[in-house]
N, C-alpha and C positions, 0 to 999 in steps of 0.2 A: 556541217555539224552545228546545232544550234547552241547559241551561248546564253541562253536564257536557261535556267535548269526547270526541268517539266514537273519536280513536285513544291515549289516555288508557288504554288499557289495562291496563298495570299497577297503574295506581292505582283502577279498578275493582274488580280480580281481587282485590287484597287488605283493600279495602273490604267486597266481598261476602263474600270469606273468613268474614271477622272475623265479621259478622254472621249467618251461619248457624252457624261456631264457638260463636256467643253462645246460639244457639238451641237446639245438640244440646246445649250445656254444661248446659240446664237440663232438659233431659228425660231425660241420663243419669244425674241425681244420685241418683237413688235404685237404680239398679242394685248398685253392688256391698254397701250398706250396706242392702239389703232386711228380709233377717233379721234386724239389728241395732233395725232400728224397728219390725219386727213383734213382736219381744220386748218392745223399751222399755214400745213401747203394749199389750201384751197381746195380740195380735189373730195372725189367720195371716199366713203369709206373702203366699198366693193374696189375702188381703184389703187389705194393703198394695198390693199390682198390681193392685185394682182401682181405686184413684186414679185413672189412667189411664182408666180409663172417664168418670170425672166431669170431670176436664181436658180429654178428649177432645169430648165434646158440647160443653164452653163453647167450646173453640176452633173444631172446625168448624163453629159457628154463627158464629163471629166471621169465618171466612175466608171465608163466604158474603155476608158486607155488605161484606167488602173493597174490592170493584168498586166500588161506589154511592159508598163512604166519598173516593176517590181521585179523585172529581170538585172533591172540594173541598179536597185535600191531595196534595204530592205524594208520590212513592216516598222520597225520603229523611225526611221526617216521619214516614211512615209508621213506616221500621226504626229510627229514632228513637223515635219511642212503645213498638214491640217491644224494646228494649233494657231499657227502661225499666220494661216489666211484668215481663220476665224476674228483674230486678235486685232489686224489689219481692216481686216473687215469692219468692222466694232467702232474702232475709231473713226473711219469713214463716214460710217452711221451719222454718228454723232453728229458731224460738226457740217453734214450735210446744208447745203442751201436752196435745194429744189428737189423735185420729185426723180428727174433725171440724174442727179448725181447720188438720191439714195439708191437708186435701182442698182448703180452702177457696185457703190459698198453691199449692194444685199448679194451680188453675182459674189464677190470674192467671199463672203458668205457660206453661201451656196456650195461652192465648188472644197472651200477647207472642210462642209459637213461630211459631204460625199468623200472626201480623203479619208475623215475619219471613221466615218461609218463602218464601210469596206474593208476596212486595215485592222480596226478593232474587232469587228465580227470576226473575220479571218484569224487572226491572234488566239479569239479565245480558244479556237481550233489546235492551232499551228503550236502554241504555246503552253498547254495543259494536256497532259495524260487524258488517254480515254476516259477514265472513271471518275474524272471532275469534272470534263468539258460542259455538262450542264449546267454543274456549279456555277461553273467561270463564266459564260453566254450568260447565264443568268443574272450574275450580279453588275457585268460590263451593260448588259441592258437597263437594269434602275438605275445608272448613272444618267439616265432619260429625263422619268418621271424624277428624279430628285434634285435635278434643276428646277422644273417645275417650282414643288416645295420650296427649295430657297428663292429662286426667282422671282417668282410671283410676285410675291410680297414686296419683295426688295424693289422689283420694274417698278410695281403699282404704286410704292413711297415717294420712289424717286419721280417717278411720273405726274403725280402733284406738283414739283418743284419746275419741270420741265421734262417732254416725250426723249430729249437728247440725253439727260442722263441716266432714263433707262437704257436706252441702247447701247449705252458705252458700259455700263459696268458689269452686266451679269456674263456676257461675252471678255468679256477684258479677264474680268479673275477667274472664271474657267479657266480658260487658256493659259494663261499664267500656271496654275494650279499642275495643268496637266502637264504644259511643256518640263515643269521643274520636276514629274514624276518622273517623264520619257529619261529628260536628261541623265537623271542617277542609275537607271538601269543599263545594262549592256548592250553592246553594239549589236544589231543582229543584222546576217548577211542574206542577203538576196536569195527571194526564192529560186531553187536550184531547180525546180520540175518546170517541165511546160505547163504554160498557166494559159493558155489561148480561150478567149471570150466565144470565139466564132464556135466549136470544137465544144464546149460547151453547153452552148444555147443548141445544139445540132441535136443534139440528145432531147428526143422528145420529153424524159420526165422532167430534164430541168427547163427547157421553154415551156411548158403549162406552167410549173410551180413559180417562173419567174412573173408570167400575165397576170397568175392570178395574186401577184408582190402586188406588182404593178398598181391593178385595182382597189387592191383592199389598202395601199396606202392613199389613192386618187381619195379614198373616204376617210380614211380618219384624220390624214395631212387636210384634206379640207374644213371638219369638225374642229382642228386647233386653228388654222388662220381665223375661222370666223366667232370663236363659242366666245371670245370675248369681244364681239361688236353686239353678239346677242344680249348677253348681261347688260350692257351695258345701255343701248339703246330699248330693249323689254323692260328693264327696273331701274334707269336710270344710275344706276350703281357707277361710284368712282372708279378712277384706276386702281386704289387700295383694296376696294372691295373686291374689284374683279380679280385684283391678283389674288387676293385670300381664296376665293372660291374656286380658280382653277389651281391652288396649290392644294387645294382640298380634294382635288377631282385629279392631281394627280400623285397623292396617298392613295386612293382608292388604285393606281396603276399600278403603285409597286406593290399591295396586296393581290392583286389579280398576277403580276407574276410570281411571286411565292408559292400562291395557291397551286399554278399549272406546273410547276419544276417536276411535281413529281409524276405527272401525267407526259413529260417528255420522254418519246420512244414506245408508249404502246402502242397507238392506233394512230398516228399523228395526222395523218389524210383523213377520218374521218371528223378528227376534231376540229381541226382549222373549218371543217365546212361547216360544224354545227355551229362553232362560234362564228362564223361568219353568217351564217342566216339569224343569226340571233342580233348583231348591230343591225343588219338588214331590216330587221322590225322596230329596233329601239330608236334607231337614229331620227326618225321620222315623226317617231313620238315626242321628240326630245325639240323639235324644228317646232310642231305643231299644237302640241300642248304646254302653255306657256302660264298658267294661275298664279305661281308669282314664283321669288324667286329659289326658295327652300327645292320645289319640284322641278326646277330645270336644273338647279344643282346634283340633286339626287338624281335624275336621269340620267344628265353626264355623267356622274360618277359610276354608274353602272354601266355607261360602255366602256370608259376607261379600263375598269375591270374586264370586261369580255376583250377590248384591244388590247393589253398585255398580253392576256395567255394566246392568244391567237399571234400576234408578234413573236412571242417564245419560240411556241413550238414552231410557227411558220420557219424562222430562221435554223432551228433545231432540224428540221426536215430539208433546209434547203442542201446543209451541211451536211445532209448521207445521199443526198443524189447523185455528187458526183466525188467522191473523197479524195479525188486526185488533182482535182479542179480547185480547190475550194476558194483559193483569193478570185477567181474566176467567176466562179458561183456567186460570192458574194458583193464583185463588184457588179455584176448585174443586180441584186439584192440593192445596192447602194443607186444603180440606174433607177431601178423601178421606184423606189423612194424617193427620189428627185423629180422623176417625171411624172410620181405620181402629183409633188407638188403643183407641178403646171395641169395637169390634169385635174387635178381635186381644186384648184384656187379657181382657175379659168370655168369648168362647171359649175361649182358651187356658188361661182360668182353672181353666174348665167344668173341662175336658177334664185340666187337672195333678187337681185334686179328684176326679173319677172313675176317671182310669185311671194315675195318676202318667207321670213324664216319658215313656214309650213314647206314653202316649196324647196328652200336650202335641206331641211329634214329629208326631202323626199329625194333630193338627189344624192345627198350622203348616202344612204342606206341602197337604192340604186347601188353606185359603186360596189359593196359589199356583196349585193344579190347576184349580181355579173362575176365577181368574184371567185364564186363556188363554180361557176360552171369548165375552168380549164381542168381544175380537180374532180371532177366527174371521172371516171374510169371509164372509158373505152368498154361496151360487152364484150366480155372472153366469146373467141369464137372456138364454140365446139364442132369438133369434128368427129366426124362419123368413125365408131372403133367397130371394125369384127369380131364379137366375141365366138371365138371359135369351142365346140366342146370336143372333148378328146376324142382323138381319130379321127377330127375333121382334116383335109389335105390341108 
């Protein structure tokens, strides 16, 4: 029996907020201050963004025992633990003395994202009546982009003074924030249903819809490790500037999911594919066409917009694939998000190293284009009917 009461809604919505807030607060902390630590430490920039690769495997190994792990914990323990790696995490950052010991604070990173991610997507599920669960997915989602907004700015201030105490603060008072919401809410017990990953993924509609997680985060997880080394080495632009301009670009995300809430549930396979062919052409533009800096803002901010609503409803759709499954479903959802980071850091990296940002454009949008194809639908195969007319034997 659950002890959270399901028309509690608001105090859901800004619980789960808080807790994805806590989450993106940690994995955007190195974006506007990339360059600043690729210098400190000596190293390139692309090498700095490949952190992301080694947080990424520790997490999405982490969000694949999620399931197993929730037989014996409930969902609020859970984002109570992810608060708490985050937080850990954060400090580590900081006061890092080599590229080796950040990797190692980005892993514990990584792995409280994936806690939270997983646990919060699930919740808005598990924790709201039918007739709001969009609601709630949808506001536990701008607790995203509205780090963003406040981050930005804050990294990119603090980043003038020193790259360590962006790292430390925007992760530090999420977590904080959020653990102090967990703690006032009620205990909740373990999920009671089989939640098996294997048993899940078996079901062909949730392996496609998980590939094509997979991919389309490989692209836009790639687009945030890198949109601020482009700013910043295309125009020269500080850390302050660049935070402003990706907190700008990520207004334009919490407008793109408002705008799709109510398009959640009609067609939701079609839409995911059109918005994903649509970053599919934009991302590339956005690599390639660079005239200064006002049109690479407005570009980004326009897939921002198209990667919310396709985040939405993607998640929206993972959650009626399997309804029995769902911390299951969704900790693969938190896999793919992870892997996608090693995915989308490790190619995009490739690809800024080989062909500069035209070519980083061309592999973002890649990921996206590959993306559509698990959601392709199978031809119905028609079979042969006899129509018989009366009297026939």
């Amino acid at each position: 029996m659950r002890t959270w009461r399901r028309n509690d809604t608001s105090a859901v919505s800004v619980t789960l907020f808080l807790t994805l807030f806590a989450g993106q607060s940690g994995m955007i902390a190195l974006s506007p201050v990339l360059t600043q630590v690729a210098n400190d430490l000596d190293v390139s920039a692309s090498t700095v963004g490949q952190l992301r690769t080694i947080s990424g495997l520790a997490a999405g190994s982490t969000a694949l025992a999620l399931a197993r792990a929730a037989r014996r914990l409930g969902l609020r323990s859970l984002l109570l633990a992810g608060t708490g790696l985050v937080a850990g995490g954060s400090v580590a950052s900081s006061v890092a003395p080599s590229l080796e010991w950040l990797a190692l604070a980005q892993v514990a990173i990584g792995v409280g994202v994936a806690v939270l991610l997983s646990s919060a997507t699930t919740a808005a599920a598990e924790w709201a009546s039918d007739e709001h669960r969009a609601r709630v997915l949808s506001w536990a989602l701008i607790g995203q982009p509205a780090a963003w907004i406040v981050g930005m700015p804050l990294i990119g201030a603090l980043g003038e003074l020193s790259w360590r105490y962006g790292l430390l603060a925007m992760p530090l008072l999420g977590s904080t924030l959020a653990a102090f919401a967990l703690a006032g809410r009620p205990r909740t017990p373990p999920v009671d249903r089989k939640v098996g990953l294997r048993a899940a993924l078996s079901q062909a509609p949730v392996a496609r819809w998980a590939v094509a997680e997979l991919l389309a985060s490989a692209g836009w997880t790639g687009t945030l490790v890198y949109s601020g080394a482009l700013f910043a080495q295309s125009y020269n632009t500080s850390p302050l500037v660049t935070g402003l301009v990706l907190a700008g670009v990520a207004g334009a995300f919490v407008a793109g999911n408002v705008a799709f809430r109510s398009l959640v549930g009609a067609d939701d396979r079609r839409l995911i594919i059109r918005l994903s062919l649509a970053l599919a052409v934009l991302l590339p533009v956005f690599g390639a066409v660079r005239p200064g800096l006002a049109v690479s803002a407005a570009l980004m901010a326009a897939a921002a917009f198209l990667a919310a609503g396709r985040m939405l409803v993607g998640n929206a759709f993972g959650l009626k694939t399997a309804p029995d499954q769902r911390l299951a479903v969704m900790s693969a959802r938190a896999a793919a998000n992870q892997f996608g980071y090693f995915l989308g850091a490790a190619g995009a990296g490739a690809a800024l190293a080989a062909a500069g940002y035209a070519g980083l454009g061309l592999a973002l949008g890649g990921f996206f284009a590959v993306a559509v194809l698990p959601l392709v639908a199978p031809p119905p195969r028609h079979r042969h009917v006899r129509v018989l007319s009366p009297g026939s034997p």
